[in-house]
KENU-233238 format. One line per 5 residues: number of its first residue (from 1); their letters; for each residue x, y, z of N, C-alpha, C, O. Coordinates in steps of 0.2 Angstrom, whole numbers. Layout:
% residues N
NUM) a) X:Y:Z:X:Y:Z:X:Y:Z:X:Y:Z; ... $
END
This chain:
% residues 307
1) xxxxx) 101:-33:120:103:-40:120:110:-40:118:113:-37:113; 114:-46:123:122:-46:121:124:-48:113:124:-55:113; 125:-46:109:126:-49:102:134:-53:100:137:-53:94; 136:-57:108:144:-59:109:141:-67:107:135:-70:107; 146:-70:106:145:-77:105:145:-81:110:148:-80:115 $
6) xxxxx) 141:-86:111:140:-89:119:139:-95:117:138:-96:111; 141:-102:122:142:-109:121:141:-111:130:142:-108:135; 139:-118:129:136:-122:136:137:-131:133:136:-134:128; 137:-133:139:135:-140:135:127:-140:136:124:-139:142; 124:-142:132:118:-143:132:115:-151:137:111:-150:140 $
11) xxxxx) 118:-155:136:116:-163:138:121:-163:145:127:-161:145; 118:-167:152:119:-168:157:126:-169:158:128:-173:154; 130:-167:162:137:-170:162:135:-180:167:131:-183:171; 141:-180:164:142:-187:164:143:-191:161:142:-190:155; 145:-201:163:143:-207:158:139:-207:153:134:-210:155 $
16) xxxxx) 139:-205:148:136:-210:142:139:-207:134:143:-203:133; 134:-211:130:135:-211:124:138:-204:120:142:-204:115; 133:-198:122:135:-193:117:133:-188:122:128:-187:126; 139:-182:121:136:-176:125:137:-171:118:139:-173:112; 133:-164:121:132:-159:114:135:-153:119:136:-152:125 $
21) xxxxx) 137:-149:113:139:-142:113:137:-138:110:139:-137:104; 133:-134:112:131:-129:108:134:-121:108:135:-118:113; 135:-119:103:138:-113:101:133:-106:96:130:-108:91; 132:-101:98:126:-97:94:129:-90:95:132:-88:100; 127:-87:90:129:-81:89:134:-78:82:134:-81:77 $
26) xxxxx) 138:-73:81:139:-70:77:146:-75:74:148:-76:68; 148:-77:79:154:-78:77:155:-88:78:161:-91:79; 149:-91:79:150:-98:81:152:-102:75:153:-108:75; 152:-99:70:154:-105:64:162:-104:65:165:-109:65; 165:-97:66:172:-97:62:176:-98:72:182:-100:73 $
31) xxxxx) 172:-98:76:174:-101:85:181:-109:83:187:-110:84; 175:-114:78:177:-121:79:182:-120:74:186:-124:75; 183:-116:68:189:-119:64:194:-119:67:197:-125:66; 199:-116:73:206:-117:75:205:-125:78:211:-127:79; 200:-129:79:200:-134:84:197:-140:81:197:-145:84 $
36) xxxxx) 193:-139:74:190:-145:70:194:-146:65:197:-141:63; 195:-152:61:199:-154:57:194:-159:52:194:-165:52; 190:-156:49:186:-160:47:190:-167:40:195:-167:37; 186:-174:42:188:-179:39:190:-177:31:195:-178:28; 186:-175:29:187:-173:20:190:-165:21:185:-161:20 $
41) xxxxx) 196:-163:21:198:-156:19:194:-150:15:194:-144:14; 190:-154:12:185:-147:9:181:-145:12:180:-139:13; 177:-150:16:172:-148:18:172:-144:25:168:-145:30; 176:-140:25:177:-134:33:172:-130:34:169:-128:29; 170:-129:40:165:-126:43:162:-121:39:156:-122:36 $
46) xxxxx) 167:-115:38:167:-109:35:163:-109:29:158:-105:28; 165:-114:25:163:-117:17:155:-119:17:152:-118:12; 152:-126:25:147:-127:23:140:-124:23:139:-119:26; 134:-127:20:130:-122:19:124:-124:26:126:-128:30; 119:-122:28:116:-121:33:113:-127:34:110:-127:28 $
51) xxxxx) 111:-133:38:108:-139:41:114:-144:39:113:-150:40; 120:-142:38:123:-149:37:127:-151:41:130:-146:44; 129:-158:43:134:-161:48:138:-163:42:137:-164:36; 147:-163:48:150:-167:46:155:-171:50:154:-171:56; 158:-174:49:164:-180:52:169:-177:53:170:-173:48 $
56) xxxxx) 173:-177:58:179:-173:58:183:-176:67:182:-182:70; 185:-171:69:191:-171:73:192:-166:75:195:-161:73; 191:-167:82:194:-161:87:199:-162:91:200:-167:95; 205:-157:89:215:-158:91:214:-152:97:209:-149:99; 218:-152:100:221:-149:104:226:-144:101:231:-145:97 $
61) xxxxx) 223:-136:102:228:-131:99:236:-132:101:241:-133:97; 234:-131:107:243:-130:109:246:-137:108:251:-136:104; 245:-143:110:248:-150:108:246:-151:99:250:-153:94; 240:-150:99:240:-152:91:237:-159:91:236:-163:86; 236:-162:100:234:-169:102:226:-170:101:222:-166:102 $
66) xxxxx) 224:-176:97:217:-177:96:214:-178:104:215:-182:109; 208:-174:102:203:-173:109:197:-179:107:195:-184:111; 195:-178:104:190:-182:100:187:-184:93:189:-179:89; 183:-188:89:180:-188:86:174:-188:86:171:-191:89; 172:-182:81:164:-177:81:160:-176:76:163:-174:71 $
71) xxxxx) 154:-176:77:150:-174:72:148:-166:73:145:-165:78; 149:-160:68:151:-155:69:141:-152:63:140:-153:57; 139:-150:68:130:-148:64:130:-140:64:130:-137:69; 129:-138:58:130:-129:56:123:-129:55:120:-133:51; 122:-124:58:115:-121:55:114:-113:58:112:-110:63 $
76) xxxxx) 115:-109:50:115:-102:50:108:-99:51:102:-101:51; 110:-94:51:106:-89:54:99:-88:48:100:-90:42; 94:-87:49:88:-85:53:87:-94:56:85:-95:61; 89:-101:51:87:-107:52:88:-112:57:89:-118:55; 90:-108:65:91:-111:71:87:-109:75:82:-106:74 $
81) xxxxx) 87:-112:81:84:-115:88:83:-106:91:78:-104:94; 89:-102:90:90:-95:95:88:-89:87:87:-83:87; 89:-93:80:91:-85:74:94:-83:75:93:-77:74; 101:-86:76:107:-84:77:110:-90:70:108:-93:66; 118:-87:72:123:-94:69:124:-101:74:126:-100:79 $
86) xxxxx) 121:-106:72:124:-111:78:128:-117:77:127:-121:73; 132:-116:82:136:-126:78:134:-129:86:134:-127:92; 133:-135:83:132:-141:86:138:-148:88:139:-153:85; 141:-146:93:146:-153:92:147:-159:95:151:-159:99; 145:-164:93:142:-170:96:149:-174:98:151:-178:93 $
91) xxxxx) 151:-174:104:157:-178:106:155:-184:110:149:-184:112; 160:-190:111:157:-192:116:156:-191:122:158:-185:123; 151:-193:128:149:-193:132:154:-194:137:157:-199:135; 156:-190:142:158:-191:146:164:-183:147:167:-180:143; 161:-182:156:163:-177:160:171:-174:156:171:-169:152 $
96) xxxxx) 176:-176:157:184:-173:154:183:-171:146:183:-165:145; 181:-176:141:180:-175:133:175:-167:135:177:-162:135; 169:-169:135:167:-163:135:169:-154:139:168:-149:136; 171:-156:144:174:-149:147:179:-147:142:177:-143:138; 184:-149:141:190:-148:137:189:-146:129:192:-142:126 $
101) xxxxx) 183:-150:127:181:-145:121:178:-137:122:179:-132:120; 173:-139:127:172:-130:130:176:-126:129:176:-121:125; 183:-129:134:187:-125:138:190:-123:131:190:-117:130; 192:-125:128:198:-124:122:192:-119:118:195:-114:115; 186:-118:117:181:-114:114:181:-108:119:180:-102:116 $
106) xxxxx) 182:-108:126:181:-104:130:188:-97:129:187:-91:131; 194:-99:126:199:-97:126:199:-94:119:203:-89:119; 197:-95:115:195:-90:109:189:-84:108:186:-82:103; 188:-84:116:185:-78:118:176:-79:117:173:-74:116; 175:-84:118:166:-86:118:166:-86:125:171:-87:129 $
111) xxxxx) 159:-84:126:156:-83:134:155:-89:135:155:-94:131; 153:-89:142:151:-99:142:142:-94:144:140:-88:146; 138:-99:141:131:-94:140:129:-96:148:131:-101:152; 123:-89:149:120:-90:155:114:-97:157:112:-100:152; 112:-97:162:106:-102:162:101:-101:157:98:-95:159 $
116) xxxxx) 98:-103:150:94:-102:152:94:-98:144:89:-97:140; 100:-95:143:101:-88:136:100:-90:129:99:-87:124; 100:-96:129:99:-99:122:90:-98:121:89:-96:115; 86:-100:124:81:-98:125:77:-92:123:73:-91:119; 84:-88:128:83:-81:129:83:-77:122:79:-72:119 $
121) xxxxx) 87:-78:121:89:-77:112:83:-78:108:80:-74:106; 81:-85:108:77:-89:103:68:-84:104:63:-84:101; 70:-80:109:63:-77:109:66:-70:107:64:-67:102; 69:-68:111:72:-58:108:73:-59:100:72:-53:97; 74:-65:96:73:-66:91:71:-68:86:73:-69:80 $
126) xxxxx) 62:-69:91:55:-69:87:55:-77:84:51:-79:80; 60:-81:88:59:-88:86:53:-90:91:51:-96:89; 51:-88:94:48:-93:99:43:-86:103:44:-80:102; 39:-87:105:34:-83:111:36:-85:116:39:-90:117; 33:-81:121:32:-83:128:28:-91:132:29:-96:136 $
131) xxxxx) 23:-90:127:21:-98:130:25:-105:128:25:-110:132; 29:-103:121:34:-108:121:40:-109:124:43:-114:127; 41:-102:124:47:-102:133:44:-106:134:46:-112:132; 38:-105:140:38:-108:145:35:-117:144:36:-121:148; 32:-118:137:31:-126:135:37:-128:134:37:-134:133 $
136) xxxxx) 43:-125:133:50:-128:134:52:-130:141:54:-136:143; 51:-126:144:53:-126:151:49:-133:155:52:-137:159; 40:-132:152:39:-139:154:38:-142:151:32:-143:151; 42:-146:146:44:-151:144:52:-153:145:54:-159:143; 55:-151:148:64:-151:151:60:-156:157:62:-162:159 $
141) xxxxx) 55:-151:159:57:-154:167:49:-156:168:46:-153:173; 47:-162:164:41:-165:166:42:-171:167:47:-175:165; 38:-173:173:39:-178:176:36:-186:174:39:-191:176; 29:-184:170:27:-190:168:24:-189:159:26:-185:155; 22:-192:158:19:-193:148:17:-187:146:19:-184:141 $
146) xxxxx) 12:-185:152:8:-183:150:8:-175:151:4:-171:148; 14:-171:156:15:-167:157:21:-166:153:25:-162:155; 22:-169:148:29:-168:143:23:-168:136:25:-164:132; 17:-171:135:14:-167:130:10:-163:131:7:-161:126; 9:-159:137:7:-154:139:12:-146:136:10:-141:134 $
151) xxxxx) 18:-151:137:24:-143:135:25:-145:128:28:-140:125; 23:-149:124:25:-149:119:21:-146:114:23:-145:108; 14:-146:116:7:-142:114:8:-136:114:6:-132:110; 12:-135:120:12:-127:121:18:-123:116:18:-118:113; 24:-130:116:28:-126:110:25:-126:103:25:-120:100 $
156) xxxxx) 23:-130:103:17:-131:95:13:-125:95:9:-124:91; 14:-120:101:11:-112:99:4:-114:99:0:-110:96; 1:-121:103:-7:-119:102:-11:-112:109:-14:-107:108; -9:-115:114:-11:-107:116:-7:-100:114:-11:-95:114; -3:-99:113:0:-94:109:-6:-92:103:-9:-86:105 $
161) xxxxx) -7:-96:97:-12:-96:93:-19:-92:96:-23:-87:95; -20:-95:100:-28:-92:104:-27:-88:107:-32:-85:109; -21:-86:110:-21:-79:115:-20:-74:109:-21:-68:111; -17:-74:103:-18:-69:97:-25:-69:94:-27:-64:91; -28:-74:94:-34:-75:92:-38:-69:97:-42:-65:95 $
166) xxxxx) -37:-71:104:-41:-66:106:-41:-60:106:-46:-57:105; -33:-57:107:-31:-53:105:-33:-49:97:-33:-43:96; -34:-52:93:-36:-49:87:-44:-46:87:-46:-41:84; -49:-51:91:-54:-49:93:-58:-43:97:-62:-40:96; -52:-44:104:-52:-37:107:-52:-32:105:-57:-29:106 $
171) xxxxx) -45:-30:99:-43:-26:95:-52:-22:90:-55:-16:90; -55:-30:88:-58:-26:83:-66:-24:86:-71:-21:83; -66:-27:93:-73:-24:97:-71:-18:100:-75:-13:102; -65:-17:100:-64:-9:104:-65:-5:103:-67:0:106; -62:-6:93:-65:-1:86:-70:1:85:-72:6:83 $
176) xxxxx) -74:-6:86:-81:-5:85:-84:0:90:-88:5:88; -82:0:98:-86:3:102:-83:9:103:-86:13:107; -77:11:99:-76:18:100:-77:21:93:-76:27:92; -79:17:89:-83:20:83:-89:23:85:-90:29:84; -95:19:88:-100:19:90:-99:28:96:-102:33:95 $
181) xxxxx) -95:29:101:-95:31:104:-95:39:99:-100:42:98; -89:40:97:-87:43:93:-91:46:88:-92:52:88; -94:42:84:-97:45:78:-105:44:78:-109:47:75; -106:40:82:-113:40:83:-115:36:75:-112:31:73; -121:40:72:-124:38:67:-122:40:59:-125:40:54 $
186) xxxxx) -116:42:60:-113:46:55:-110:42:51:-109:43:45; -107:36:53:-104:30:50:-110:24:50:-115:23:54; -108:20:46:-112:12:45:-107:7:49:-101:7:48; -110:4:54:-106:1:57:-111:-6:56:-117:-6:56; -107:-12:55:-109:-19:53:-112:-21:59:-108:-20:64 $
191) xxxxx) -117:-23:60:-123:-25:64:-124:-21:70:-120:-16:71; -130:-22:74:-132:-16:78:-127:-17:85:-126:-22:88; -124:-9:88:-123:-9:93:-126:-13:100:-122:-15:104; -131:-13:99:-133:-17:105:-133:-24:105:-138:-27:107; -128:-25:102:-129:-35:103:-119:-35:103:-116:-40:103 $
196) xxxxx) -116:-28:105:-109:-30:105:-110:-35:115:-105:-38:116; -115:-35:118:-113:-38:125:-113:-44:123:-109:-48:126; -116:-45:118:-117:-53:117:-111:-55:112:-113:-60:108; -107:-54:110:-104:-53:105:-96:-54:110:-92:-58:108; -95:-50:116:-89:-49:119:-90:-56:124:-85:-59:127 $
201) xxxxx) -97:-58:125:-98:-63:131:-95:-69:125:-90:-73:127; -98:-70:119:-98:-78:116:-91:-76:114:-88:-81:113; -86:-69:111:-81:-73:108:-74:-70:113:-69:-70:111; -76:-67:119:-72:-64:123:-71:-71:131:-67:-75:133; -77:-69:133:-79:-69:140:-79:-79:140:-76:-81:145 $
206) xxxxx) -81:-83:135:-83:-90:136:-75:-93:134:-73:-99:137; -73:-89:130:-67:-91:128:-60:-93:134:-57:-98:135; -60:-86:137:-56:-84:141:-57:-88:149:-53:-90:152; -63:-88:151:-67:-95:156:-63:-102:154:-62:-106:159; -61:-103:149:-60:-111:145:-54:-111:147:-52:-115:151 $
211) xxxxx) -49:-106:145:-42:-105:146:-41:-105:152:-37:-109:153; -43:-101:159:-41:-102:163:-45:-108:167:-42:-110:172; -50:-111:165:-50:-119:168:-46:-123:169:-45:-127:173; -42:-122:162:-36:-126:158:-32:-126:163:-30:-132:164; -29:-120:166:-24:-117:172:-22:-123:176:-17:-125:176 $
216) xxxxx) -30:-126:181:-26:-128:187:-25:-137:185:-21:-140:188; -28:-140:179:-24:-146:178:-19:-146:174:-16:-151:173; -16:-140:170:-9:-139:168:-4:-138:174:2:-138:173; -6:-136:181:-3:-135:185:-2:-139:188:4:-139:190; -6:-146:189:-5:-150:193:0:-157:187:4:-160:189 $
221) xxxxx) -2:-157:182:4:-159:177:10:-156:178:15:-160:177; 12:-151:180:18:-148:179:22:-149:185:27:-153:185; 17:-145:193:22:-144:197:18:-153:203:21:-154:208; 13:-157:201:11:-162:205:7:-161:207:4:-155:206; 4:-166:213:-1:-165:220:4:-169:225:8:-174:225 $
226) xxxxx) 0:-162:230:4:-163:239:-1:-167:240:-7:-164:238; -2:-176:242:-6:-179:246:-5:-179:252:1:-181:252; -7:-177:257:-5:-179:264:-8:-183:270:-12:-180:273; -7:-190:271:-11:-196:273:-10:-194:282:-5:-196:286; -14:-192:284:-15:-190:291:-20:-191:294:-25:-193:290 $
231) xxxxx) -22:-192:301:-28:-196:305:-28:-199:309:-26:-204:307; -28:-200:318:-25:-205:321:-20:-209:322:-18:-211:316; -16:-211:328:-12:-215:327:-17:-223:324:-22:-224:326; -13:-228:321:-14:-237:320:-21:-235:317:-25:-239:319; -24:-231:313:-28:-231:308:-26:-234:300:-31:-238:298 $
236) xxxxx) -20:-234:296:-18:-236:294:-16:-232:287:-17:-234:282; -11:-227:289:-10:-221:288:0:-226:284:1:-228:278; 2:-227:288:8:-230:284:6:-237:281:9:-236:275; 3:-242:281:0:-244:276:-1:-242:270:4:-242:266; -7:-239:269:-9:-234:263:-4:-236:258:-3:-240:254 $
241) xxxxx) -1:-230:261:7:-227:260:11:-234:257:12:-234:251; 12:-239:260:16:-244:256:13:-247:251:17:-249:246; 6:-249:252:1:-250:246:2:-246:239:3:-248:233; 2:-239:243:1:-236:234:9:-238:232:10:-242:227; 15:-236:235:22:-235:232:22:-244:232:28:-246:229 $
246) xxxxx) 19:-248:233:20:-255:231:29:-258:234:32:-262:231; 29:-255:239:34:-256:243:34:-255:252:30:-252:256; 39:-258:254:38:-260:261:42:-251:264:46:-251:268; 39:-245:262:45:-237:264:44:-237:270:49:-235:274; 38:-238:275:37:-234:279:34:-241:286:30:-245:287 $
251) xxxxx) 39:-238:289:38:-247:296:31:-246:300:30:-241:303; 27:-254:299:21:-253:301:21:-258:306:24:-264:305; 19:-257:313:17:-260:319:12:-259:323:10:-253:323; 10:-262:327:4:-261:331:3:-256:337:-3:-254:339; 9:-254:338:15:-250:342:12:-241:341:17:-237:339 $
256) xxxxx) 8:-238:342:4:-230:341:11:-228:343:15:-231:347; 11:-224:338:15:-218:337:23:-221:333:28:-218:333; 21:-227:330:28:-227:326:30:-223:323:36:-222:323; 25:-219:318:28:-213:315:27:-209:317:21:-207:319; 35:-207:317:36:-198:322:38:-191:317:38:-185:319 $
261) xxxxx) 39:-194:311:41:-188:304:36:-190:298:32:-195:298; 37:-186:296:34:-186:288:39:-190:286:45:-190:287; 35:-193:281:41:-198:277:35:-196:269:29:-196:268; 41:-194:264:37:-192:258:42:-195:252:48:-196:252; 37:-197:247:39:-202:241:35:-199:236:30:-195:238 $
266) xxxxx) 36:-201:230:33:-197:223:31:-204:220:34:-209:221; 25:-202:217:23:-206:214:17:-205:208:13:-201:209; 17:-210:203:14:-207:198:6:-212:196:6:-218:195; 1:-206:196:-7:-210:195:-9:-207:188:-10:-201:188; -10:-209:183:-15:-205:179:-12:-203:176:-14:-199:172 $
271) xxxxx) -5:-203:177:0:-197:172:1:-192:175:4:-187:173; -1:-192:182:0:-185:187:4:-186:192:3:-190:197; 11:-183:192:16:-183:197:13:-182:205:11:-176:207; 13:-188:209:9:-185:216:16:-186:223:18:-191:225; 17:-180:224:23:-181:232:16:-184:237:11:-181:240 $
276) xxxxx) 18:-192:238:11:-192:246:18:-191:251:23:-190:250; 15:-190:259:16:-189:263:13:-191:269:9:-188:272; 17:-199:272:15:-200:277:16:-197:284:22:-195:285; 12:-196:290:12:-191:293:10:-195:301:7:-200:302; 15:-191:306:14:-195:313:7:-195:315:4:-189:312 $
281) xxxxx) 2:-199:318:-4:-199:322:-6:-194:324:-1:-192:329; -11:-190:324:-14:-186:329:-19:-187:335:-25:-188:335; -14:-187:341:-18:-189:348:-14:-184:351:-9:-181:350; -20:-183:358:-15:-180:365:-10:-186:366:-10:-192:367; -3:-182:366:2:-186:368:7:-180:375:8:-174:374 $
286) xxxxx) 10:-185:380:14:-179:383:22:-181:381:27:-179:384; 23:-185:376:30:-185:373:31:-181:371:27:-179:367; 36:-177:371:36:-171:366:39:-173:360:39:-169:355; 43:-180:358:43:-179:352:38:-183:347:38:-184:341; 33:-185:351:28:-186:347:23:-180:348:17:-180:347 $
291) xxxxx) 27:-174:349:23:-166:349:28:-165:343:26:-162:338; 31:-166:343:37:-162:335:32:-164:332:29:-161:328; 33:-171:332:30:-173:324:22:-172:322:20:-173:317; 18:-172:327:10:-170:324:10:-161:323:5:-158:320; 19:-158:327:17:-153:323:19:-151:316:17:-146:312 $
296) xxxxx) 22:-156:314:26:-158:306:19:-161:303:19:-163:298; 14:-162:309:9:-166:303:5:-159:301:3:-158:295; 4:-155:306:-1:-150:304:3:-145:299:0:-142:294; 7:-144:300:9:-139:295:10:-143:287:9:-139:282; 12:-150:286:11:-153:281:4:-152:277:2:-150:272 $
301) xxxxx) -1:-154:283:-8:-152:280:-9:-147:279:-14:-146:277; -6:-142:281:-6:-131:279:-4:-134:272:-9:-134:269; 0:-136:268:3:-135:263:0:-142:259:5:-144:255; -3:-146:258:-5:-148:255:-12:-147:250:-16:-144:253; -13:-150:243:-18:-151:239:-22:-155:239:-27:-156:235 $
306) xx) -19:-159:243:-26:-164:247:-25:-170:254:-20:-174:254; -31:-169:258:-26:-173:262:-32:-178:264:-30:-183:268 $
END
């Protein structure tokens, strides 16, 4: 793992209120001294101790010209997000203020971090598991309530917890059976060999069934459901379709074959993100381009989760 100092803006570019800067690694506390001026002269990066913000001023090296006013958040190593050193620097929101602190960070030789590294770090060291990776990942990018407390279960390390759980079990049924294998009657082994089936079924086999049931409605929390509304022409197929989205998307007339593409909209039931898809009529037609589009119907329903 690269042990160089790396920085990104963390929060969207653009309009608003506050963007952040993040900095981690060996060298991110002593990065911001050439460029913060903290309000109270004592209180310099360098000096304070780990979880504190302070008030300050970020100048321009070469002019000496003030870039912004900042809240500057230190938090040393093992007590951060990656277990590195990290500063946090909370400028205003907007595209120019933010680059320009980068950039001036970028020129004293910090990496601009890759997609994704800060993460990357927080797991190579030992902040985080792999499941929390990945309940980070869905929690960034959940679409509705209930697939953002999906990821945030998973940060909370509760599957993490049960797959070490199983893990610990495995371990201690393996021992058992290659004790038995092994020594036969020469050792005392705690309860009789012939009930380990029942033993790997109720705390192996029932367990691991539960976890992967779990799979396909965290899936569909995460990545949605393809609906796909297909079926003759003037059955009432684009209708539907404006019913659920409770708006007028998709032009409804008496007229077979008004729709000649797919027309697709996102919308949320239950807390579950669903892309529908309305789809041209299926009849013998010799227009060919109401042959494009029922062939855009058929392959839409190849790739749909329900149609």
């Amino acid at each position: 793992m690269n042990k160089d100092t790396i920085a990104a803006i963390a929060t969207p570019l653009g309009t608003g209120g506050i963007s952040i800067i993040k900095i981690s690694g060996p060298d991110a506390v002593r990065s911001v001294v050439p460029i913060f001026r903290p309000r109270n002269p004592k209180r310099t990066p360098l000096q304070l101790p780990s979880q504190t913000m302070v008030y300050g001023h970020i100048h321009d090296v070469g002019s000496g010209d003030l870039v912004d006013d900042v809240l500057l958040t230190i938090l040393r190593a093992p007590r951060s997000y990656t277990g590195e050193d990290v500063v946090e620097i909370n400028c205003h929101g907007g595209r120019q203020v933010t680059t320009a602190i980068l950039d001036m960070l970028l020129q004293f030789g910090i990496r601009l971090a890759e997609p994704g590294e800060f993460t990357r770090r927080a797991f190579l060291n030992g902040r985080m598991d792999l499941t929390q990776v990945e309940g980070t990942i869905d929690l960034i990018l959940a679409r509705t309530r209930r697939a953002a407390r999906l990821g945030s279960q998973m940060i909370a390390a509760g599957i993490g917890d049960e797959i070490r759980r199983l893990r610990a079990i495995v371990i201690e049924l393996r021992a058992l059976i290659e004790a038995g294998i092994e020594f036969g009657d020469e050792i005392e082994i705690e309860g009789p060999l012939d009930n380990i089936k029942t033993q790997i079924n109720e705390q192996l086999i029932v367990p691991v069934k539960k976890l992967v049931s779990q799979y396909e409605d965290g899936r569909l929390l995460r990545d949605g459901l393809r609906v796909v509304l297909a079926g003759k022409p003037n059955v009432g197929k684009s209708s539907l379709l404006n019913q659920l989205l409770e708006q007028d998307r998709a032009i409804v007339t008496d007229v077979p074959g008004t729709t000649r593409d797919t027309i697709e909209e996102g919308i949320e039931i239950d807390g579950i993100p669903i892309l529908i898809c309305d789809t041209a009529g299926l009849a013998k037609s010799d227009d060919p381009i109401e042959r494009m589009g029922q062939k855009r119907t058929q392959d839409a329903i190849g790739n749909a989760d329900l149609v």
